[in-house]
C-alpha positions in Angstrom: -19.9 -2.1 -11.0 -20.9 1.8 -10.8 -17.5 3.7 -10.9 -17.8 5.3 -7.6 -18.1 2.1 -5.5 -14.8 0.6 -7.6 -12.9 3.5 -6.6 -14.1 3.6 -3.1 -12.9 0.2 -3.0 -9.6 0.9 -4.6 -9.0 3.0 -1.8 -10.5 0.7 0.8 -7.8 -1.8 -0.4 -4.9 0.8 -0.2 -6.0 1.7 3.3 -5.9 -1.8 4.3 -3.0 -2.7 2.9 -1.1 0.5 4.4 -2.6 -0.1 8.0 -1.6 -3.9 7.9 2.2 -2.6 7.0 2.6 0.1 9.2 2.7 -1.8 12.2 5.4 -3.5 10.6 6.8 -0.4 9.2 6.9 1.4 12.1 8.8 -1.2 13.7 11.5 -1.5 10.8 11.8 2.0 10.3 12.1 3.0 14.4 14.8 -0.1 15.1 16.6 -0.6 11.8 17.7 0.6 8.5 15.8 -0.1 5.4 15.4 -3.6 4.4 17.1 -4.3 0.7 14.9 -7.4 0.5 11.3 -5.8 0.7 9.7 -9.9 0.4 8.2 -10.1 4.1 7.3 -6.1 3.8 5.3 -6.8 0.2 3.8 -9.4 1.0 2.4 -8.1 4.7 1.0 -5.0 1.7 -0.4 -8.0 -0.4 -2.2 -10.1 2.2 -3.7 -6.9 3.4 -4.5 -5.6 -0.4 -6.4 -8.7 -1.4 -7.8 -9.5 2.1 -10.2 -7.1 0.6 -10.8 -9.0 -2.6 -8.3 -6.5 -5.3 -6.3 -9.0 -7.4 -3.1 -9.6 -6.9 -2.4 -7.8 -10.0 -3.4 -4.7 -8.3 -2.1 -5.0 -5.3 1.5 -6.0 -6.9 0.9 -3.0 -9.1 0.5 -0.9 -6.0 3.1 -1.8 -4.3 5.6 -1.4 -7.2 4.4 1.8 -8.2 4.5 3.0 -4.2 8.1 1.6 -4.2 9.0 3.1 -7.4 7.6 6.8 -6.7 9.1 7.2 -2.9 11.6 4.4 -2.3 11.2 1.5 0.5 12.3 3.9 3.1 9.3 6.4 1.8 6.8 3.2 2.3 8.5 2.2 5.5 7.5 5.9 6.5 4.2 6.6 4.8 3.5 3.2 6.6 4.5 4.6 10.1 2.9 7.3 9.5 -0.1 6.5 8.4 -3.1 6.6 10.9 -5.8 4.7 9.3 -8.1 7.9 8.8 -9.6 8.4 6.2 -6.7 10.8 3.7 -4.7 8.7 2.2 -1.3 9.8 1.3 -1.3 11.2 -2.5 1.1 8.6 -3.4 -1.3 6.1 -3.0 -3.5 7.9 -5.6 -1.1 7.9 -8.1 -0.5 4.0 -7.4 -4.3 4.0 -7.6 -4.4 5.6 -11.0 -1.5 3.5 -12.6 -2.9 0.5 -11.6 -6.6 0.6 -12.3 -6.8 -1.4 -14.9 -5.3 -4.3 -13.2 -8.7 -4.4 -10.3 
């Protein structure tokens, strides 16, 4: 696969996976304080990941990475945030970068 469509898809997947959370991001973070169990949250990121065919190697990676640079309140509010336009939050690059391999 020519390295420009795998990245484009990389981010394609990110962008998914961040749009399908944010609705439920948006709701967590406007009504609640942050979840310590991130299991319904992850795996909302997960089916939205590899809806558009990244392993779930990647998309684990992601999230971990994600979690690991800003916190589950930062991914609650990146999530919220979020528009589904086309910039992608920087974090998601680095999650991008650190995970590559597993695609």
């Amino acid at each position: 696969m020519n390295e420009e469509i795998t990245t484009k898809q990389w981010v394609l997947n990110i962008i998914v996976a961040i749009a399908i959370v944010g609705g439920i991001g948006f709701a967590i973070y406007q009504t609640v304080k942050v979840p310590e169990d991130d299991s319904a949250f992850r795996n909302e990121y997960l089916a939205g990941c590899m809806g558009e065919s990244a392993s779930f190697s990647f998309c684990n990676c992601t999230f971990d990475v994600l979690k690991d640079n800003v916190g589950m309140d930062g991914l609650l509010k990146l999530s919220a945030e979020y528009d589904g336009g086309d910039v992608l939050p920087k974090e998601a690059y680095t999650a991008i970068a650190k995970c590559a391999d597993k695609y």
